[in-house]
LUMKOLMI-21873 format. One line per 3 residues: for each residue x, y, z of N, C-alpha, C. Coordinates in steps of 0.1 Angstrom, whole numbers. Each point is the difference from the previous one (the first is absolute). Layout:
# LUMKOLMI-21873
X,Y,Z,X,Y,Z,X,Y,Z  ...;
***
This chain:
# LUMKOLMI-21873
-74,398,312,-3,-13,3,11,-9,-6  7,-10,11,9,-11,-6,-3,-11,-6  5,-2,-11,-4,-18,-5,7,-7,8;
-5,-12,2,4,-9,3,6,-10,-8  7,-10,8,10,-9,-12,-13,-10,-9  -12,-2,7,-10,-6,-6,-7,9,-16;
-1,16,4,-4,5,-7,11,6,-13  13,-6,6,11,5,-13,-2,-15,-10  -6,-8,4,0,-12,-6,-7,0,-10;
-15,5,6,-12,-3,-6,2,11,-16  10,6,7,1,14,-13,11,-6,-11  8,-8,-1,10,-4,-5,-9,-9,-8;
11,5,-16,-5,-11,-9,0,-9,-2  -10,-14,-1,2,-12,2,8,-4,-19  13,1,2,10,-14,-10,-4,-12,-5;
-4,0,-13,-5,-16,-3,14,-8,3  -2,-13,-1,11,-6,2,-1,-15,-11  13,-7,-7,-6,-5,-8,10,-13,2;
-11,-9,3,6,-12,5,4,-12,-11  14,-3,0,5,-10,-10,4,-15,4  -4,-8,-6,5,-13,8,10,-5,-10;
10,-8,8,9,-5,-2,3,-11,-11  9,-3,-11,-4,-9,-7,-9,-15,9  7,-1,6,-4,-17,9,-14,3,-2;
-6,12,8,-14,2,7,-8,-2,-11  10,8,-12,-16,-3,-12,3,-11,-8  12,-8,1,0,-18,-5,-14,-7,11;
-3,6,13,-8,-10,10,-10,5,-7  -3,10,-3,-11,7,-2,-11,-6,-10  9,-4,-11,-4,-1,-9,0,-14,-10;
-10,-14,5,5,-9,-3,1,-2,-17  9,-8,-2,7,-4,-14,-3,-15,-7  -7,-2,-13,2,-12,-7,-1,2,-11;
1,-15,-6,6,-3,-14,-6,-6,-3  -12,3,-12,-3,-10,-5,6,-7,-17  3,-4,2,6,-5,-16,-11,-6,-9;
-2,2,-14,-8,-5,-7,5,-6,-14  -10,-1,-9,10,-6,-14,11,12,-6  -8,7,1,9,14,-2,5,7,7;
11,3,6,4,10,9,-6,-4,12  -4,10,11,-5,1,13,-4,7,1  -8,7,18,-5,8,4,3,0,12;
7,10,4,4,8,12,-14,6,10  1,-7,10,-13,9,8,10,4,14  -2,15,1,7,7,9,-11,5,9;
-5,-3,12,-9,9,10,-13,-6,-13  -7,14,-7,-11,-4,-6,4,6,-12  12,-3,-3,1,6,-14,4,-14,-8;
-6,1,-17,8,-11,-3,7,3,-13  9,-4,-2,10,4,-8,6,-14,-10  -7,1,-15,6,-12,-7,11,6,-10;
7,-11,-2,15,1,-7,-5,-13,-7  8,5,-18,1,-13,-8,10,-10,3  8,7,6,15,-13,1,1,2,15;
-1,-9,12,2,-8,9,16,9,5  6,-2,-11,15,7,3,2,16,7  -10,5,-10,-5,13,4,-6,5,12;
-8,-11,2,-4,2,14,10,-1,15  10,-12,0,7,4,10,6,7,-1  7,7,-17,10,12,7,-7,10,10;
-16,0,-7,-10,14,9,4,-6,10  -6,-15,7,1,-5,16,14,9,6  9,0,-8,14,-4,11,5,13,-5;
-7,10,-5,4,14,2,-10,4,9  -13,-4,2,-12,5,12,9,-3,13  6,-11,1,2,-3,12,14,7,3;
8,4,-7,12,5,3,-4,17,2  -12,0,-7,-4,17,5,-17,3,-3  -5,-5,10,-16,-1,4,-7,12,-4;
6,9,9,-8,14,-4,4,7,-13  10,2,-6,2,1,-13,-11,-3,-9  4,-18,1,-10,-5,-11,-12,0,5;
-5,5,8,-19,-1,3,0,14,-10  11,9,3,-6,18,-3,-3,-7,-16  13,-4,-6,3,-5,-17,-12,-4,-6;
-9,-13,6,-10,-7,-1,-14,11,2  2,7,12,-16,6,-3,0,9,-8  13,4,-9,-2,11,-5,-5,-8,-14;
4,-13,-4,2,-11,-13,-20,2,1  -2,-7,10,-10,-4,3,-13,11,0  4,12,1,-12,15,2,-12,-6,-12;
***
C-alpha cells in the first residue's frame, strides 16, 4: 500500500516554532510611564512596576530598554521572579 503525500504529512513531526518580536513590536507592546515622587520614581512597564530611588537611574534603565527591548524585558523578569 502507497502513502500518500497527505499521509507522509500526517506522519512527520510537527517542529515547535518560536516566535520573537522585534525590538519596535515590544516598545508598542508594552506601554511606558513615569511616575516621579518625593523620592525617586516608579517605572510602570506593561504591568510591571519598577521603583528607583534616584530619577537618574531610571532613565538610564528607560534609554537602555529602548535601545534594546528584548534584552531588558529578559534582565527585568529575571530581577523581578
Amino acid at each position: 500500500m502507497e502513502e500518500t503525500e497527505q499521509d507522509e504529512l500526517r506522519n512527520e513531526e510537527i517542529q515547535p516554532i518560536e516566535i520573537r518580536m522585534t525590538g519596535p513590536e515590544t516598545l508598542r507592546q508594552y506601554p511606558l510611564s513615569i511616575d516621579f515622587l518625593h523620592r525617586g520614581c516608579i517605572i510602570r512597564i506593561g504591568c510591571k512596576h519598577i521603583a528607583f530611588e534616584s530619577p537618574n537611574d531610571a532613565i538610564k534603565e528607560i534609554q537602555e530598554y529602548i535601545a534594546d527591548p528584548i534584552g531588558m524585558k529578559k534582565k527585568w523578569e529575571d530581577v523581578l521572579k
